[in-house]
TORTORLUM-385462 format. One record per residue (C-alpha): x, y, z; residue in three letters. Coordinates in pm, whole numbers. Example, Ala and Ser with C-alpha at 12.3 -4.5 7.8 and 13.67 -1.06 7.14 Angstrom:
! TORTORLUM-385462
<rec <1230 -450 780> ALA>,
<rec <1367 -106 714> SER>,
This chain:
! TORTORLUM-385462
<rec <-6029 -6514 16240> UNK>,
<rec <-5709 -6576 16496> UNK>,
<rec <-5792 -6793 16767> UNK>,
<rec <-5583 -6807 17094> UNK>,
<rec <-5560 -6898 17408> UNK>,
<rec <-5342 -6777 17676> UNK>,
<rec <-5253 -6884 18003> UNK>,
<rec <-5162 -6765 18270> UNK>,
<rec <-4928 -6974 18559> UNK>,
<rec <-5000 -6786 18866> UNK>,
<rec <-4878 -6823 19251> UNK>,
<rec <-5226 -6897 19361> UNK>,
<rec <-5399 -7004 19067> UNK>,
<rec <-5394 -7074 18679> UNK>,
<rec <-5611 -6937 18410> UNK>,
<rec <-5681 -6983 18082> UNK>,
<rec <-5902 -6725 17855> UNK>,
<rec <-5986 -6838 17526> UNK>,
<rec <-5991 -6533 17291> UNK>,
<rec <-6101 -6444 16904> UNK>,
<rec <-5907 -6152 16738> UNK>,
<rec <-6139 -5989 16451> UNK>,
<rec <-6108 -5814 16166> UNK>,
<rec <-6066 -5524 16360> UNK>,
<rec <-5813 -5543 16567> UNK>,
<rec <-6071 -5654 16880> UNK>,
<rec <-6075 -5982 17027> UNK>,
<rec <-6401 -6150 17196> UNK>,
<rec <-6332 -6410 17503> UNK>,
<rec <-6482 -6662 17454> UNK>,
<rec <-6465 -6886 17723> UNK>,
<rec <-6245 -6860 18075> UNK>,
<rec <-6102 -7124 18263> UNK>,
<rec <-5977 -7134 18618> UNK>,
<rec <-5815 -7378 18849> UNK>,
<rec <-5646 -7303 19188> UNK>,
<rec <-5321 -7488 19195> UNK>,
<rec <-5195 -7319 19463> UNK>,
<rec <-4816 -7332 19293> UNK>,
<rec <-4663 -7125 19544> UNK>,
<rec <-4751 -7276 19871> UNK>,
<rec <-4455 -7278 20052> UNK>,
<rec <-4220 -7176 19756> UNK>,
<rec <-4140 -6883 19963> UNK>,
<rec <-4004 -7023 20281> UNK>,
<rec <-3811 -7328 20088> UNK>,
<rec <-3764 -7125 19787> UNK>,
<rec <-3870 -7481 19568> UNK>,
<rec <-4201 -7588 19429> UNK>,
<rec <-4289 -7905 19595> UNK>,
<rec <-4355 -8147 19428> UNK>,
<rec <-4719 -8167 19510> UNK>,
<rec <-4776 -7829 19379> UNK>,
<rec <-4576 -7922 19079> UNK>,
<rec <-4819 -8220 19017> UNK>,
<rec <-5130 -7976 19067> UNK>,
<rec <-4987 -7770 18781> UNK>,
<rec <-4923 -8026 18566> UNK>,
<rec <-5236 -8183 18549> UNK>,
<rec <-5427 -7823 18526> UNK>,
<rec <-5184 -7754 18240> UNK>,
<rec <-5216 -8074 18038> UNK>,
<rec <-5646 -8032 18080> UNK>,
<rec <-5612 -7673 17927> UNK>,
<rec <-5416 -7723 17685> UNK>,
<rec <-5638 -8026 17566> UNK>,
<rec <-5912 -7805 17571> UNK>,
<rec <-5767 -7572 17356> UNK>,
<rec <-5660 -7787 17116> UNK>,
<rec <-5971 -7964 17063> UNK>,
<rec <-6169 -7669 17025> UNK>,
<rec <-5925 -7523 16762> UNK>,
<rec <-5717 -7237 16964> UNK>,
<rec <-5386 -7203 16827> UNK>,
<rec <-5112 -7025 16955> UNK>,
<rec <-5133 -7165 17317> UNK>,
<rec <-4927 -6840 17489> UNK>,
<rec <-4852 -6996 17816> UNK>,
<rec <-4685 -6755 18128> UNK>,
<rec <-4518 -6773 18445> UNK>,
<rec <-4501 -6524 18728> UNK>,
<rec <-4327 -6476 19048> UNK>,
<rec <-4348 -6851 19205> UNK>,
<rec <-4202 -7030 18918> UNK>,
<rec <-3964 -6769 18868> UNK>,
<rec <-3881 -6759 19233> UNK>,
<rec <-3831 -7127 19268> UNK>,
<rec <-3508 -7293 19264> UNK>,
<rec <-3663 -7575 19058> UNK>,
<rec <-3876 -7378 18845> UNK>,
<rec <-3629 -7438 18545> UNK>,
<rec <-3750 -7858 18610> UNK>,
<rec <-4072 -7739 18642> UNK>,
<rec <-4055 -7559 18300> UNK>,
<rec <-3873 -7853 18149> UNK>,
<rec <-4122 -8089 18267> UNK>,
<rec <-4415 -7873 18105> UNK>,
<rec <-4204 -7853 17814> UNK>,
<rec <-4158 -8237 17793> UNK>,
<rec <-4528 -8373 17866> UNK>,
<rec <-4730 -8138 17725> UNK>,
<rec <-4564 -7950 17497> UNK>,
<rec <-4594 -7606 17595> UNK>,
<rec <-4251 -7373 17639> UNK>,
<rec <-4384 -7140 17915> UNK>,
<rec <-4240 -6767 17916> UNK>,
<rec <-4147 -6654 18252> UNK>,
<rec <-4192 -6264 18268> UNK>,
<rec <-4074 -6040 18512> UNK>,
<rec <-4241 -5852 18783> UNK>,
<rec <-4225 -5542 18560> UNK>,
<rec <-4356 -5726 18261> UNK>,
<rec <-4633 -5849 18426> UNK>,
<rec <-4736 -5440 18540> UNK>,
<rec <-4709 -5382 18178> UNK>,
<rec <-4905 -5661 18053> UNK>,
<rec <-5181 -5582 18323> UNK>,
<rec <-5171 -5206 18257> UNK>,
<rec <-5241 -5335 17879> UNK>,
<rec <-5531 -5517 17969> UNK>,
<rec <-5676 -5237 18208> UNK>,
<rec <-5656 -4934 18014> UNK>,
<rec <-5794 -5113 17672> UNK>,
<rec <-6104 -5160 17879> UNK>,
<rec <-6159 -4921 18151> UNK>,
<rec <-6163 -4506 18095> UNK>,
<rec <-5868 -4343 18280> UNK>,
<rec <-5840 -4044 18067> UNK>,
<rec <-5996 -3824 18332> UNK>,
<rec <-5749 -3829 18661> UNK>,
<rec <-5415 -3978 18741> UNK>,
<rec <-5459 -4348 18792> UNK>,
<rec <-5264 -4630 19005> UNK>,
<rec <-5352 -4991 18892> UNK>,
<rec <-5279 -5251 19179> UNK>,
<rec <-5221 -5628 19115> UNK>,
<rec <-5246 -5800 19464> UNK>,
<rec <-5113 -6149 19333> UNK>,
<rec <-4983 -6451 19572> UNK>,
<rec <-4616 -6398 19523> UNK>,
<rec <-4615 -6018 19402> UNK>,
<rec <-4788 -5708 19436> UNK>,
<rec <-4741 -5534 19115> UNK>,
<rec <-4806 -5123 19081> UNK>,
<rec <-4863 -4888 18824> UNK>,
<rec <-4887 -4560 18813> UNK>,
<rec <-5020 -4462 18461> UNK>,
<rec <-5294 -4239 18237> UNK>,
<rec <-5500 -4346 17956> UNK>,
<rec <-5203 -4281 17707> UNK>,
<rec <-4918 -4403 17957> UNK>,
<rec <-4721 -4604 18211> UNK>,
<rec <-4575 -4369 18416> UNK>,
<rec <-4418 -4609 18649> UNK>,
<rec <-4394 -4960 18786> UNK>,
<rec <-4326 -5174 19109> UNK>,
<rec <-4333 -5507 19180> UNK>,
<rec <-4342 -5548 19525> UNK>,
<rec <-4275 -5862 19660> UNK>,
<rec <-4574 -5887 19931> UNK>,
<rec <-4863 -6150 19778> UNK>,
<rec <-5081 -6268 19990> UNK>,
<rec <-4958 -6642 20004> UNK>,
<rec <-4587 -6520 20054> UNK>,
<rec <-4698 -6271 20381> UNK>,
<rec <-4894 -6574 20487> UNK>,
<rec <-4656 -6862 20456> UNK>,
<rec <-4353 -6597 20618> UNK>,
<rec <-4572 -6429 20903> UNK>,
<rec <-4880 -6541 20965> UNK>,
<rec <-4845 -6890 21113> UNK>,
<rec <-5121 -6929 21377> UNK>,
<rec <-5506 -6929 21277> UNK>,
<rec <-5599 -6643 21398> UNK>,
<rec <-5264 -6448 21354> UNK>,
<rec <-5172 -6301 21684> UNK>,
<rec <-5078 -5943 21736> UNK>,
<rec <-4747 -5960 21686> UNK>,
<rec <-4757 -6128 21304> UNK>,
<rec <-4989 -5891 21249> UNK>,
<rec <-4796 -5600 21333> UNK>,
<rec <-4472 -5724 21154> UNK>,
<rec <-4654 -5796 20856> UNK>,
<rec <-4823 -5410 20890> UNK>,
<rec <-4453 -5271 20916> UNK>,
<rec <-4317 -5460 20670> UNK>,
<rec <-4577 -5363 20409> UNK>,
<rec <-4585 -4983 20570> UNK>,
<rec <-4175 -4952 20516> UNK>,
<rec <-4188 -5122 20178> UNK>,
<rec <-4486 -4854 20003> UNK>,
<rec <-4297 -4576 20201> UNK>,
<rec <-3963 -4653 19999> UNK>,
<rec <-4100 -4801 19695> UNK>,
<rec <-4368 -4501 19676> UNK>,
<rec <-4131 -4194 19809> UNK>,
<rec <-4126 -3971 19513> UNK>,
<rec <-4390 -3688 19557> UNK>,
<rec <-4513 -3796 19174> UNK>,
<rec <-4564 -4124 19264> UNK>,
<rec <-4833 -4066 19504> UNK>,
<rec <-5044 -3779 19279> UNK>,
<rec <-5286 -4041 19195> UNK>,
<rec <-5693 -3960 19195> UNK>,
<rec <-5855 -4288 19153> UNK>,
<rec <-5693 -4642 19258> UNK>,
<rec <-5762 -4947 19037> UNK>,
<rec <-5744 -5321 19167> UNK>,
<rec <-5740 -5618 18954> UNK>,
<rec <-5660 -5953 19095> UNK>,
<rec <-5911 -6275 19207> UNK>,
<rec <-5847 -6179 19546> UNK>,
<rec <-6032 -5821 19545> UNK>,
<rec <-6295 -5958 19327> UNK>,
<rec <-6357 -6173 19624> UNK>,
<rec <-6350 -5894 19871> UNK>,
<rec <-6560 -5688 19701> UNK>,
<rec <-6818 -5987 19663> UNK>,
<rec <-6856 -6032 20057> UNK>,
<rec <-6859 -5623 20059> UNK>,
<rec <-7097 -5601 19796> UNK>,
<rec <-7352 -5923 19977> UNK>,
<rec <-7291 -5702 20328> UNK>,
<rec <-7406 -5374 20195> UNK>,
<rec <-7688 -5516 19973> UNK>,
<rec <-7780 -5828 20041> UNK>,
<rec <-7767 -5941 19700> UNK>,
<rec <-7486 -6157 19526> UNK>,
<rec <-7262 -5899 19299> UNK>,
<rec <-7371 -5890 19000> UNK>,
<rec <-7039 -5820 18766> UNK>,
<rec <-6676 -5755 18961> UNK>,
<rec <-6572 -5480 18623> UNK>,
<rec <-6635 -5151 18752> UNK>,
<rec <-6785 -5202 19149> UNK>,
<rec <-6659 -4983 19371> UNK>,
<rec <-6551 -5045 19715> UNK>,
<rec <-6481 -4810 20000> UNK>,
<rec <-6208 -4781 20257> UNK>,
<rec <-6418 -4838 20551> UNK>,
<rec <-6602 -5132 20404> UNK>,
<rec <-6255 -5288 20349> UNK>,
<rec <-6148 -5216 20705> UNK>,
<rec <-6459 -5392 20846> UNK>,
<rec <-6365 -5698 20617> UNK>,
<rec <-5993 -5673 20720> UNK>,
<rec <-6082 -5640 21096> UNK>,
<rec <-6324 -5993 21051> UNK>,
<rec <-6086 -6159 20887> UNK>,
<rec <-5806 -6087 21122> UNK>,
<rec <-6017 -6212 21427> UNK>,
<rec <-6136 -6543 21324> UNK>,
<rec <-6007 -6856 21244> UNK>,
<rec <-6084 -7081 20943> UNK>,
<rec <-6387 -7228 21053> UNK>,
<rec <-6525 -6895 21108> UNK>,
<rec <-6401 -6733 20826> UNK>,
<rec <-6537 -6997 20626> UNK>,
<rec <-6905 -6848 20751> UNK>,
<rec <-6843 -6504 20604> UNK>,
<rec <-7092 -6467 20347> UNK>,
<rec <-6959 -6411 19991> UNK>,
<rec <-6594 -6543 20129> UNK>,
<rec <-6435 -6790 19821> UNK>,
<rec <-6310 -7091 20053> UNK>,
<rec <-6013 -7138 19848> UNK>,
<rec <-5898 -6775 19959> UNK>,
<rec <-5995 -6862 20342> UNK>,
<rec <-5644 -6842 20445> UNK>,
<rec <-5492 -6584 20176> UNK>,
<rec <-5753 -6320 20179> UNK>,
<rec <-5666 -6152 20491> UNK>,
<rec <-5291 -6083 20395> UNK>,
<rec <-5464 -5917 20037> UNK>,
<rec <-5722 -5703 20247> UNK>,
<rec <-5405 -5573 20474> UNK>,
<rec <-5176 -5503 20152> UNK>,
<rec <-5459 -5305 19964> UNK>,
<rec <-5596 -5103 20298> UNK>,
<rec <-5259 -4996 20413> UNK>,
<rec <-5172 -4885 20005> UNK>,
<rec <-5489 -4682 20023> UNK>,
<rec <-5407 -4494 20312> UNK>,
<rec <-5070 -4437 20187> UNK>,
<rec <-5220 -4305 19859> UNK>,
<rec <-5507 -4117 20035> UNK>,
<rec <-5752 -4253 19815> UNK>,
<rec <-6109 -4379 19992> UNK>,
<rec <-6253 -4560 19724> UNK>,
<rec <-6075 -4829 19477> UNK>,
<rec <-6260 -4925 19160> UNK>,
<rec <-6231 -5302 19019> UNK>,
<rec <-6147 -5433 18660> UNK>,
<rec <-6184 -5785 18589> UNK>,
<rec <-5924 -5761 18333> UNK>,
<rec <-5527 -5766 18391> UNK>,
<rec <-5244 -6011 18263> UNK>,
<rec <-5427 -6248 18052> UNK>,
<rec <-5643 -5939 17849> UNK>,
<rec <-5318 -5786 17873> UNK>,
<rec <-5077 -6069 17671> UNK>,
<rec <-5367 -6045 17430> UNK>,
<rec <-5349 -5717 17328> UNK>,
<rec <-4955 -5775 17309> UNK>,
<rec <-5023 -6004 17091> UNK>,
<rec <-5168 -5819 16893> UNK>,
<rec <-4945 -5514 16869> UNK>,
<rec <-4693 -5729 16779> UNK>,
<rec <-4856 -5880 16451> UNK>,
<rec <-5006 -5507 16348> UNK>,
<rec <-4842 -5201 16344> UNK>,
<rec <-5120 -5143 16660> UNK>,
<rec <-5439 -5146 16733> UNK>,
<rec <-5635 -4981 16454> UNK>,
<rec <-5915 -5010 16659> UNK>,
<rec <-5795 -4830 16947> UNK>,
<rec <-5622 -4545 16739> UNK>,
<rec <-5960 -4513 16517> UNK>,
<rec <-6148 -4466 16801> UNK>,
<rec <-5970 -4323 17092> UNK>,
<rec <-6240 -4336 17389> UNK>,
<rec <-6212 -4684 17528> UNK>,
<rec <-6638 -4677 17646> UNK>,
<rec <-6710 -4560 17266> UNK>,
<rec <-6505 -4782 17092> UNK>,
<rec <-6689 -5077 17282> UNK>,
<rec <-7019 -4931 17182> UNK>,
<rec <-6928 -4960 16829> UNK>,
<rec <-6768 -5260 16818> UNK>,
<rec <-7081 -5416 16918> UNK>,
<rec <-7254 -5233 16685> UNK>,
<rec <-7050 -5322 16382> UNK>,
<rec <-7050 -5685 16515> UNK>,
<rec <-7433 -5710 16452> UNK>,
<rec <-7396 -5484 16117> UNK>,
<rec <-7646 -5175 16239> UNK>,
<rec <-7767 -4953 16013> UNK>,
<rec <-7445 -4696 16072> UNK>,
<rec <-7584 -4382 15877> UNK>,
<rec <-7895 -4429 16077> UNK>,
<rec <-7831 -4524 16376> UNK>,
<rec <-7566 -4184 16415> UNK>,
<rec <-7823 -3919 16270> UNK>,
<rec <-8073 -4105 16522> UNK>,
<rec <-7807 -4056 16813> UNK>,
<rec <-7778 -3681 16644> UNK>,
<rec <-8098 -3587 16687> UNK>,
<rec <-8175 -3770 16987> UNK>,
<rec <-7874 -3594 17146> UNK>,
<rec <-8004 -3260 17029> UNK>,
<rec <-8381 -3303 17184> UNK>,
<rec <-8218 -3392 17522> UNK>,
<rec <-7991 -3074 17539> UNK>,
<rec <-8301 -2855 17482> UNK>,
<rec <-8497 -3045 17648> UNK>,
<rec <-8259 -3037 17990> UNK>,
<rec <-8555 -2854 18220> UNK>,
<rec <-8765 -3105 18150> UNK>,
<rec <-8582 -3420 18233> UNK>,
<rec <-8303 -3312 18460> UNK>,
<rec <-8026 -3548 18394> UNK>,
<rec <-7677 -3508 18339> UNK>,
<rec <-7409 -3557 18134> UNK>,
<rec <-7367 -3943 18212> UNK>,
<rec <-7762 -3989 18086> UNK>,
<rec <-7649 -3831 17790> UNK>,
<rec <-7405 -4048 17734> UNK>,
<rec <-7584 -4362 17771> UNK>,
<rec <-7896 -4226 17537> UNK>,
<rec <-7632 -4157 17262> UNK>,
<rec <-7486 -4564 17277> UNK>,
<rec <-7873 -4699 17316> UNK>,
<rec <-7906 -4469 16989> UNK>,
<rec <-7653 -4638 16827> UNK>,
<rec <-7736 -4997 16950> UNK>,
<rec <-8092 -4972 16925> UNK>,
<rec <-8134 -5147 16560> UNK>,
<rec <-7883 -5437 16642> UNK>,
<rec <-8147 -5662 16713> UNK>,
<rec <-8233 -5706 16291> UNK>,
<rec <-7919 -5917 16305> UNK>,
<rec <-8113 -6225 16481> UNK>,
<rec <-8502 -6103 16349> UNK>,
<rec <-8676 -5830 16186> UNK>,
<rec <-8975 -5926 16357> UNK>,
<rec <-8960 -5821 16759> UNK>,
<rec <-8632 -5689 16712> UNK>,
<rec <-8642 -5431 16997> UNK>,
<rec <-8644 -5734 17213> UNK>,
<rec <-8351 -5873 17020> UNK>,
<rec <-8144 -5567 17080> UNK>,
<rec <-8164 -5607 17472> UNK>,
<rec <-8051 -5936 17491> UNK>,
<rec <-7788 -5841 17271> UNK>,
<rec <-7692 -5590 17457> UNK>,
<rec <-7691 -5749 17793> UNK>,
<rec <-7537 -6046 17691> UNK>,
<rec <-7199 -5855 17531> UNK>,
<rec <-6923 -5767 17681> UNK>,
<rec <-6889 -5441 17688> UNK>,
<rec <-6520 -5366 17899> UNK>,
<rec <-6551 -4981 18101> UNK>,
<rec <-6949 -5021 18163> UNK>,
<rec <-7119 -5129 18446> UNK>,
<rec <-7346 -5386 18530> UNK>,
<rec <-7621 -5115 18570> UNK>,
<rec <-7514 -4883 18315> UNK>,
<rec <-7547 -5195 18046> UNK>,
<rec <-7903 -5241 18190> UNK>,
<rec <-7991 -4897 18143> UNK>,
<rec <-7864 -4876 17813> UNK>,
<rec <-8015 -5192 17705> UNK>,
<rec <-8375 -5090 17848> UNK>,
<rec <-8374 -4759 17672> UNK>,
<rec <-8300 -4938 17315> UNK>,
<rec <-8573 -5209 17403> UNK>,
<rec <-8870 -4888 17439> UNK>,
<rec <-8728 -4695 17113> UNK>,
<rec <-9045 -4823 16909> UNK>,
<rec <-9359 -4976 17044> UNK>,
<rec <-9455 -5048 17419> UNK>,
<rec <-9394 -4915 17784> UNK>,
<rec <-9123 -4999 18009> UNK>,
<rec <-9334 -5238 18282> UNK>,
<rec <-9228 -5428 18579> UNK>,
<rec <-9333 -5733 18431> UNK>,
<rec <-9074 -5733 18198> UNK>,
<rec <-8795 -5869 18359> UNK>,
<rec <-8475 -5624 18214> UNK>,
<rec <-8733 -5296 18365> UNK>,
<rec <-8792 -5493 18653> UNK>,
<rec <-8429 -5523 18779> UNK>,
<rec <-8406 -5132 18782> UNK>,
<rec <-8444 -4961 19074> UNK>,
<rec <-8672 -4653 19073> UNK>,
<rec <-8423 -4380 18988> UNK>,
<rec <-8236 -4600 18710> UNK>,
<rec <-8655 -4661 18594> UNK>,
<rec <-8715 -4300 18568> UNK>,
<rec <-8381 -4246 18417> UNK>,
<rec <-8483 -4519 18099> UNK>,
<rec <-8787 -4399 18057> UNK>,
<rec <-8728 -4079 18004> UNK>,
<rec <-8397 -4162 17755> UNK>,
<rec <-8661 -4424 17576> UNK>,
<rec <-8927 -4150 17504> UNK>,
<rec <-8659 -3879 17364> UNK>,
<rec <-8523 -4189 17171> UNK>,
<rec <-8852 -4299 17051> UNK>,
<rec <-8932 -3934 16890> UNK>,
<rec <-8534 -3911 16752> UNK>,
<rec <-8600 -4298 16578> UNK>,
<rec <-8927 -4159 16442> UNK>,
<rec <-8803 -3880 16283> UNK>,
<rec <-8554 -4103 16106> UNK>,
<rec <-8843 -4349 15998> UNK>,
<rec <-8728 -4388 15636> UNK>,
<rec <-8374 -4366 15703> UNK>,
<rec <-8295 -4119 15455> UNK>,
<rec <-8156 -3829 15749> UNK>,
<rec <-8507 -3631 15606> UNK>,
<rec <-8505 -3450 15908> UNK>,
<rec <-8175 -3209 15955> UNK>,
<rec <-8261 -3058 16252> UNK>,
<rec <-8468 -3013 16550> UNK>,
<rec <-8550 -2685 16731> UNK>,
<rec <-8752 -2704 17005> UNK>,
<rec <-8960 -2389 17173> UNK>,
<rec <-9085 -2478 17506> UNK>,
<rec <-9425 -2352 17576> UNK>,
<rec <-9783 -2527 17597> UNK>,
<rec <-9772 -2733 17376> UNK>,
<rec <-9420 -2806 17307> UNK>,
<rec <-9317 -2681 16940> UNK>,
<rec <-9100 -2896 16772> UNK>,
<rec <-8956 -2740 16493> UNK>,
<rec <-8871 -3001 16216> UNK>,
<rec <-8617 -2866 15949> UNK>,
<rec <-8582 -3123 15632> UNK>,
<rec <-8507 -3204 15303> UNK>,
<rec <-8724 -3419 15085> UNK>,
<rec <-9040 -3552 15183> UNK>,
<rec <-9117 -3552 15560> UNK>,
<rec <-9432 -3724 15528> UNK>,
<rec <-9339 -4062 15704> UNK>,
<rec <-9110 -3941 15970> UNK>,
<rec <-9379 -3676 16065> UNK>,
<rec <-9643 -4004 16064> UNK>,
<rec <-9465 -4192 16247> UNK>,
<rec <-9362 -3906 16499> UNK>,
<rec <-9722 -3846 16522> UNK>,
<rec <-9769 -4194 16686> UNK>,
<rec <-9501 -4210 16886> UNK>,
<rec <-9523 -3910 17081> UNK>,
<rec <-9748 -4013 17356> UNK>,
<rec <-9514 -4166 17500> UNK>,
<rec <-9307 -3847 17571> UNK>,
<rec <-9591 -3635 17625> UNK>,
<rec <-9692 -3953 17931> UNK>,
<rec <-9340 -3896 18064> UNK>,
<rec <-9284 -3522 18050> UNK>,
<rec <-9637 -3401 18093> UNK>,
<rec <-9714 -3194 17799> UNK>,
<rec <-9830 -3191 17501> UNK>,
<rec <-9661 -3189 17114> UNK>,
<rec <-9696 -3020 16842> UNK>,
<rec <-9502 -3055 16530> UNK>,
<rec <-9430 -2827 16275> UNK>,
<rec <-9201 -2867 15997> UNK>,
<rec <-9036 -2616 15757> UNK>,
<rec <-8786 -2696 15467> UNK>,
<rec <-8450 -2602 15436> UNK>,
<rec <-8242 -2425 15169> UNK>,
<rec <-7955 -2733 15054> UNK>,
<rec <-7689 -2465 15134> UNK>,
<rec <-7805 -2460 15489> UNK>,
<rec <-7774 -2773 15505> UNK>,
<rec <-7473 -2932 15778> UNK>,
């Protein structure tokens, strides 16, 4: 197994993930590592790293690449981005770096950085249905990319971080109308020419990586619910949430700021110029709504890595779908029962399309009872014994890139119920659900329960499943071989469904003819 780390010399802040590459072509983080350095403070006025700053770096550079080392990661892929490759020193800074610890750091350029982060993002987020624009609001550079699921369209690095538009404009805490409005026009005139093309701006969904609108969409996320957020991958934020955290931010000074709830003090005097830069590039785009990945540069060098010791990622071109792939590298990680767990997701998939006037969800339910299908034996790989439990810790406790929060709790609680017991508010997974997201699992869990039943011996006995609504409900078992256990086991584990959906089962089973058979 290849063990790296990367790392990843930012304006604002350095990080280092620590990442496993598998047979497979995947790789598993295993640990993350941040420190802000703040590098770039006041690089952009005296175009030099100071030599505090340069000390800061140092000594967060020598303390992760010690822990790297000691826990066996090896390559060590260090990078540098706009405020060492700004500086006029940044060459001694390098040569320093090189010198004490080691380490020759590779200083990319703005467009390599939108390529590495458009790496990262579209290997774990789905952007095969619209247009997409992936924003990078760093503390030297603003990167953009305009891109689909197979492509990068286009990149700009914009030179408008939050640390640069604070050290050049906004010098008094609060900034006073005038900063503010030079800073507006400046950013205004800059998307306006570096956005112009009519292409450029045919975007239907807006992406934002970045520490700094993780942060903003924590304080968003704490204002509209009252509750901490529980993962920054895949929350959505909405124009006019951002304005009321822009127009805050703008009218208070530190001390004040420093009261917002959900506001990262390190980012007390940086966030404001970030909030500006990403509201005025929605309203360019016309977008209202900008969804979050937590991965960008460092996922991104990665995955580079990769490429470039395998003729790509067989992973990725065996299984195209970025949510499906996930699904099944988890599975494969814990060594399901493959020929099972599919014709389970078969014929669980099949009851819920006949079965639609009954339960009344959609095609995203669908979606999620098909991975619980396929996930829902993974929890043999710690104990036979219990093992539905096993499978939801499992499952909550992966890291499944393009999901949710919730949708990894639903999926979880619908594989936990495939096999003996009721979903009950005492149990703590159920009991984070809110009520639609409960009815939602319980209704996957029963149609998984029968689909898991019929599949008892893991033999694919049953071939098919017609079902002919009516009181009772007909289910109309086709098989090969002996259907005794499945129809035994079906037997017991259909009150469940007949609880949730109010009726009643009957089963009925008929063989088929082996040349009928798909």
């Amino acid at each position: 197994m290849q063990r790296l780390a990367v790392i990843d010399i930012g304006t604002n802040s350095i990080h280092m993930v620590l990442a496993e590459i598998g047979k497979g072509f995947s790789y598993k983080i295993v640990d993350r590592i941040k420190e802000m350095a703040r590098l770039g403070d006041g690089t952009f006025t005296s175009h030099r790293l100071s030599p505090e700053a340069m000390d800061r770096g140092l000594t967060v550079l020598k303390r992760f690449s010690m822990l790297a080392t000691n826990k066996g990661f090896d390559p060590i892929l260090p990078i540098a981005t706009s405020a060492v490759r700004e500086a006029k020193n940044g060459g001694d800074f390098l040569k320093l770096v090189r010198k004490e610890i080691g380490l020759r750091v590779r200083v990319i350029t703005g467009e390599e950085e939108a390529r590495l982060i458009y790496l990262g993002v579209r290997n774990s987020m789905d952007l095969s249905k619209f247009p997409a624009m992936i924003v990078d609001i760093g503390g030297g550079s603003v990167e953009l990319m305009a891109c689909t699921q197979k492509r990068l369209q286009f990149v700009r690095s914009l030179k408008l971080g939050a640390i640069r538009l604070k050290d050049q404009f906004l010098k008094s805490d609060p900034p006073d109308k005038k900063m503010v409005q030079r800073v507006e026009r400046l950013v205004s005139q800059t998307l306006k020419k570096s956005l112009s093309k009519k292409r450029f701006t045919h975007c239907q969904q807006l992406v934002a990586t970045s520490g700094m609108a993780g942060n903003l969409a924590e304080i968003i996320y704490l204002a509209r619910t009252g509750r901490p957020l529980p993962q920054i991958d895949m929350a959505t934020i909405e124009l006019d949430e951002i304005r009321e955290v822009e127009a805050l931010l703008r009218t208070k000074d530190t001390p004040t700021r420093l009261k917002i709830p959900g506001l990262d003090p390190r980012r007390v005097d940086t966030l404001y110029p970030g909030v500006l830069m990403l509201r005025l590039l929605m309203e360019h785009l016309g977008v209202k709504q900008v969804r979050l990945s937590d991965k960008a540069i460092r996922e991104g060098v990665i995955y580079d890595f990769i490429q470039q010791h395998q003729d790509g990622l067989r992973a990725e071109h065996e299984i195209p779908h970025v949510r499906r792939r996930q699904v099944l590298l988890l599975a494969q990680r814990y060594q399901f029962p493959k020929v099972h767990a599919h014709h389970v997701a078969k014929l669980a998939l099949s009851l819920f399309d006949q079965t639609r006037s009954m339960h009344h969800l959609g095609e995203r339910e669908r979606e999620w009872l098909e991975y619980a299908a396929i996930l829902h034996d993974i929890g043999h790989h710690i104990r036979e014994n219990k093992h539905h439990k096993h499978t939801y810790y499992l499952i909550t406790h992966a890291d499944l890139p393009g999901f949710s929060s919730e949708e990894v709790g639903i999926i979880a609680n619908v594989a936990r119920y495939h096999r003996r017991g009721q979903p009950n508010p005492k149990h703590t997974g159920y009991r984070l659900l809110d009520r639609d997201q409960r009815r939602v699992v319980s209704s996957l869990s029963a149609i998984l329960r029968i689909a898991d039943g019929l599949d008892r011996s893991h033999f694919s006995v049953v071939k098919k499943i017609h079902v002919e609504p009516g009181e009772p409900l007909c289910l109309h078992v086709s098989f090969r071989y002996d259907p005794e256990l499945e129809l035994w086991t079906t037997e017991r584990r259909k009150k469940f469904f007949e609880k949730n959906f109010h009726c009643r089962i009957e089963l009925k089973a008929a063989a088929v003819a082996s040349k009928n058979v798909a």
